[in-house]
N, C-alpha and C positions, 0 to 999 in steps of 0.2 A: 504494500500500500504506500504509497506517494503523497505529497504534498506541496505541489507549486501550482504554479498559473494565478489569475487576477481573485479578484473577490470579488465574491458575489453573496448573499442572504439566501437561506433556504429557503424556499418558496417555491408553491405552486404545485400543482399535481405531476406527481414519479413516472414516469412509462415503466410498464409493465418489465421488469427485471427478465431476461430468460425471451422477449416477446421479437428481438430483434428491431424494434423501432428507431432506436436512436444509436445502437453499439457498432463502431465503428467494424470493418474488417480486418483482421489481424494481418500484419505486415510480413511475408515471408522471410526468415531470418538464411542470408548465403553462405555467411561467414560469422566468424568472431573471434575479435581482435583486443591485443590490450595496449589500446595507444592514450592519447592524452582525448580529453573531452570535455567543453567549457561547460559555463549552465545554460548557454541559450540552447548546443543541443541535447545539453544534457536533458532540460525541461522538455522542449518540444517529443524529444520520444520517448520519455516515460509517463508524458498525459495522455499522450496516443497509445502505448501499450498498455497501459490498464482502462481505458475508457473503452480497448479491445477484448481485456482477458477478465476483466470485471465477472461475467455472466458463468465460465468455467472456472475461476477460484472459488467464487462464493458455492459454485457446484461440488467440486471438490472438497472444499476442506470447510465449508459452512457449519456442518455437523459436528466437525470436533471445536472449531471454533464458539458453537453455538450463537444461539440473539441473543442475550444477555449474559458473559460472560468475558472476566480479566484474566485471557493466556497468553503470559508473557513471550512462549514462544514454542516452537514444534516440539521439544523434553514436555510439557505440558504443565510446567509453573501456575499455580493460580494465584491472581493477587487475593484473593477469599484469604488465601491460607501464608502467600508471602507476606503482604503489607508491607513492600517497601517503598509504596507512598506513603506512610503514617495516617494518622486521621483525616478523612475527608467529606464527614458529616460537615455539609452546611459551606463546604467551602468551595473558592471558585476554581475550575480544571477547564485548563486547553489540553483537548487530545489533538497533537501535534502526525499528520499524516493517518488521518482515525479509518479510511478504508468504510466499512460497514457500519463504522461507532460500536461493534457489540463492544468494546471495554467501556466507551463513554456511558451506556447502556445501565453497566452494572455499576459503573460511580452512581449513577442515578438512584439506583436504588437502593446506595450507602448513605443517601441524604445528600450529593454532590451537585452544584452546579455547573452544568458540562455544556463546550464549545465543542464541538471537532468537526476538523480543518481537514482539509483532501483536494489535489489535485486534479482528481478526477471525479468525472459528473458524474461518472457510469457507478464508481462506488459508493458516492454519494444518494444516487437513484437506490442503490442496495440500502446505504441506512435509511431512508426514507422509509423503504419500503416493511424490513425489521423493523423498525421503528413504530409503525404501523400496525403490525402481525402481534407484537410483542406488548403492546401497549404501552413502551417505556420510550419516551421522545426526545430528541438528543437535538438542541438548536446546531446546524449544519453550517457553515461555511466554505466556497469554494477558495483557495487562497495559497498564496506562494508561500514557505516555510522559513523562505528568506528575505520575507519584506510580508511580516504577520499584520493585517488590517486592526491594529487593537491598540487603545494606549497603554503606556506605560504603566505599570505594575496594577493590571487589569485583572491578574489571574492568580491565587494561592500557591496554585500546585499544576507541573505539564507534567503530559508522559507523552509514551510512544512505543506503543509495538514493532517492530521492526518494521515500523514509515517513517519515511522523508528522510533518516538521517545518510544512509547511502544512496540516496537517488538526488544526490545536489550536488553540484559540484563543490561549492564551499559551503561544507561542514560547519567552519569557523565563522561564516556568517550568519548559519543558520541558529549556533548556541546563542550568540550576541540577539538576535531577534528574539529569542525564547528568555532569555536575561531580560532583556528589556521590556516586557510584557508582563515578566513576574516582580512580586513586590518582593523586596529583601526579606532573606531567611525562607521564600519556597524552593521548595525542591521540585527538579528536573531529571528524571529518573526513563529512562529508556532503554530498550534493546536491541541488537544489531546483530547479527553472524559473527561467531567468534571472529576474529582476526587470521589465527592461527589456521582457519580452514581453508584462508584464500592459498596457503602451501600447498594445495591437496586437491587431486581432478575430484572435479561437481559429481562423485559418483556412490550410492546407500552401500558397494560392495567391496569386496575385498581391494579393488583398485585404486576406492578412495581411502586406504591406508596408505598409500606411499606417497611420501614428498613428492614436488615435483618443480616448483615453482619457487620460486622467492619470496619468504614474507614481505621480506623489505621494497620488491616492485613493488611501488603506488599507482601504477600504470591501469586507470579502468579497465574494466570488464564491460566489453563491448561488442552488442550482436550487429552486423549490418544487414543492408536487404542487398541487391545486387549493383546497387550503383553507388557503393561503399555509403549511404545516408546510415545514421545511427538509427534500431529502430528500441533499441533497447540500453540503458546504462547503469552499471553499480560502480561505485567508487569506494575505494579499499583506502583503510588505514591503519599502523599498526597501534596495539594500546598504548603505548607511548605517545604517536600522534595523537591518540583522542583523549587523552589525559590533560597535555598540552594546549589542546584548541579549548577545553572545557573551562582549563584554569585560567585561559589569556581570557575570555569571554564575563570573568567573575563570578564560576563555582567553585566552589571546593564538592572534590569529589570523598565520597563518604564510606563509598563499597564497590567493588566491583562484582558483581553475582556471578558465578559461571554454575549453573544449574546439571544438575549429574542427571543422568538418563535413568529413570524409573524402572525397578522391579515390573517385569509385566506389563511392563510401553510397548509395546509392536508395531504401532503406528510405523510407518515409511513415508517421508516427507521430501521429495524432491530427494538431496544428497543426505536429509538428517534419516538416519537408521538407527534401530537397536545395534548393532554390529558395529558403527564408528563412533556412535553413543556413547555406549562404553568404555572405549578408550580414550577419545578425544572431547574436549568441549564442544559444543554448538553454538552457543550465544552467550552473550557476553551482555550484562545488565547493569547499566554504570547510573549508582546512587547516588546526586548531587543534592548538592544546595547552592540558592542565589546568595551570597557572601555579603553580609549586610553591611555598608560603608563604615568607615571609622572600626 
């Protein structure tokens, strides 16, 4: 799930999710490369790829995700039972890249006053439409993650399931937006693909056990279509860079969470499996806070 492009107010009636009316066609991917990628195209093709893939994720993986539910990530973390936002009875939360909103969903019904933010209309249409189904209503916003439409220290508490933070190209501007949004002393608590996986081919089996690559390329991951256009972008950092842009931006980082793969998880998720689970991390869930002046 993403989080650029302009802003706009939720409103008005959802097209039919699954109906084909509004979702773009998916771009045929020829090649993929890891060269450098700014954010004008980094944006333009990751609003296009999920206002494409929208209708097959939510197909997919809707179910384990659920409509009202905080999983931090494919290990199946719950914040029910993490809480490493702390209290959020009563308080106000930007879900930063919210996809569907199922987490904004279940802030909601911890007492939480929730925004979430999504680059894309099509997953946007998705929250609408949970939203809807579910009976738990999440005010929606369409909006760049690195130029957030909000004033200053508008929000308690952000989070972020593994949206927005690799699909920007500056990261570092996108903390500094999220800092500036929140009032001193909230915390800004999100998830992202361990680091340490970008070493390792995208594969749940024995193949994605072996090195292969560089942790240290920062070089995107980048799928093209045939006329080398980008139609897809992740941007890699190692924990050290993201420690770094967190601290330059004005958090103090609290925790790093690396969640161990569960007794009895089977689930297969893309590259995350039982089989690399268990040996390797997955995600990587970095606990901040806005550093209060003086």
């Amino acid at each position: 799930m993403v989080n650029v492009g302009g802003s706009g107010a939720d409103g008005g009636a959802a097209p039919e999710p699954g109906s084909g009316t509004s979702q773009p066609a998916p771009q045929a991917v020829a090649r993929v490369a890891r060269r450098p990628s700014g954010q004008l195209e980094t944006t333009r093709a990751n609003r296009r790829w999920w206002d494409a893939s929208a209708d097959d994720y939510q197909a997919e993986h809707g179910g384990f995700l659920g409509p009202v539910r905080f999983i931090w990530g494919p290990e199946g973390l719950d914040e029910a039972h993490a809480r490493l936002l702390g209290p959020v009875r009563a308080k106000r939360v930007l879900e930063v890249g919210c996809g569907a909103a199922q987490c904004g969903r279940w802030l909601v019904t911890e007492g939480a006053r929730v925004v979430g933010a999504d680059v894309s209309a099509r997953q946007l249409d998705w929250a609408r439409r949970l939203g809807s189904g579910s009976g738990v209503a999440v005010e929606l916003v369409q909006a760049e993650a690195t130029a957030l439409p909000f004033r200053d220290g508008a929000f308690d508490l952000a989070c972020s399931a593994y949206g927005a933070v690799p699909f920007v190209a500056d990261a570092a501007r996108l903390f500094a937006e999220v800092a500036r949004v929140l009032r001193p002393g909230g915390r800004w608590v999100f998830s992202v693909t361990h680091p340490i996986r970008w070493s390792f081919p995208d594969d749940p089996g024995s193949a994605g056990l072996i090195a292969r690559d560089s942790y240290f390329d920062r070089r995107p991951y980048v799928e093209e279509d045939s006329a080398g256009h980008a139609v897809y972008v992740e941007h890699h950092r190692t924990l050290g860079d993201r420690v770094r842009e967190l601290v330059g931006a004005g958090f103090a980082v609290l925790d790093v969470v690396e969640p161990e793969w569960p007794d009895g998880h089977q689930r297969t998720w893309g590259q995350w499996s039982p089989l690399r689970g268990r040996l390797l991390p997955g995600t990587a869930i970095f606990v901040t806070e806005r550093r209060r002046s003086g």
